[in-house]
N, C-alpha and C positions, 0 to 999 in steps of 0.2 A: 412535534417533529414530523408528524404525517403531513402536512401542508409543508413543512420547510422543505421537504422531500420529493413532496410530489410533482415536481419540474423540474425534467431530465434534459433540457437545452443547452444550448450552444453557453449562456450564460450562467446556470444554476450553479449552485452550492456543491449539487452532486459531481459535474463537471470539473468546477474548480480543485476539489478535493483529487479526484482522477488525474487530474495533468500535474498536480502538485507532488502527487505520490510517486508519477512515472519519473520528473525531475529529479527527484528525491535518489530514486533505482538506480537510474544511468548515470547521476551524479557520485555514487557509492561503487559503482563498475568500476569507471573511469580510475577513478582517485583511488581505491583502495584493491583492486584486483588486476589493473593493467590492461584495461580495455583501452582500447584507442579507439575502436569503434563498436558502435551496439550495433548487429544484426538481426536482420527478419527475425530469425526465431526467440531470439532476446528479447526483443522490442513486444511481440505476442505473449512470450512468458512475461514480463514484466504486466502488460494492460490487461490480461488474465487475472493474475493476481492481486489486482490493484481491484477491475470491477467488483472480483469476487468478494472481497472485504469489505469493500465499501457495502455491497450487497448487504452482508452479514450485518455490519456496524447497522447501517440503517434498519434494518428486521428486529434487531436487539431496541434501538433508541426507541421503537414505534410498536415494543411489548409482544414482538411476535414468539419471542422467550423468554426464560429469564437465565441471567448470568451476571456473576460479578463482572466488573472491570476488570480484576486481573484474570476472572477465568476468561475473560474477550483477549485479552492480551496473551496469555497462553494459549490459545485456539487459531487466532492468529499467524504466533509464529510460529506453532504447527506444522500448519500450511505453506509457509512461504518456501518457494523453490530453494534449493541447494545452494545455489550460486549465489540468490539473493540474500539468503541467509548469512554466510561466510562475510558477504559483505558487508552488512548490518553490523554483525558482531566486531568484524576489523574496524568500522565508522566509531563503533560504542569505544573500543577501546584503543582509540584517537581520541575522545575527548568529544567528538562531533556532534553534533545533533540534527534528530529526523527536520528539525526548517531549515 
């Protein structure tokens, strides 16, 4: 995982995973809370939150702790802002799924 990791470019693993998650956010806004439009501080709160996990996820995969999966999964949604929270929950319980 340390070498799958350790290229943080335009093209990496890590990246793709960040624009997938942000996709992911504003697509759960839109459809499940009535957003018509994501603003500055949204668009910040959302890539906050996204590096920040990804952060974590990657720290956990490359031993820098230990933790179950569901304890990463509970730690996780923790963290996640309010709004993006509410909306997750409304996506989960549409049937939806995070791809």
């Amino acid at each position: 995982y340390n070498r799958l990791f350790a290229e943080k470019g335009q093209n990496s693993i890590y990246e793709y995973i960040h624009e997938h998650n942000v996709d992911v956010n504003e697509r759960y806004l839109t459809r499940h809370m009535g957003v018509s439009s994501i603003d500055d501080h949204t668009k910040l709160l959302i890539s906050h939150y996204s590096r920040g996990n990804i952060g974590a996820i990657i720290d956990w995969l490359c031993g820098a702790f230990v933790a179950t999966p569901r304890e990463m999964a509970e730690h996780g949604f923790a963290v996640i802002p309010d709004i993006l929270k509410e909306a997750h929950l409304k996506a989960i319980g549409s049937g939806e799924t995070f791809v």
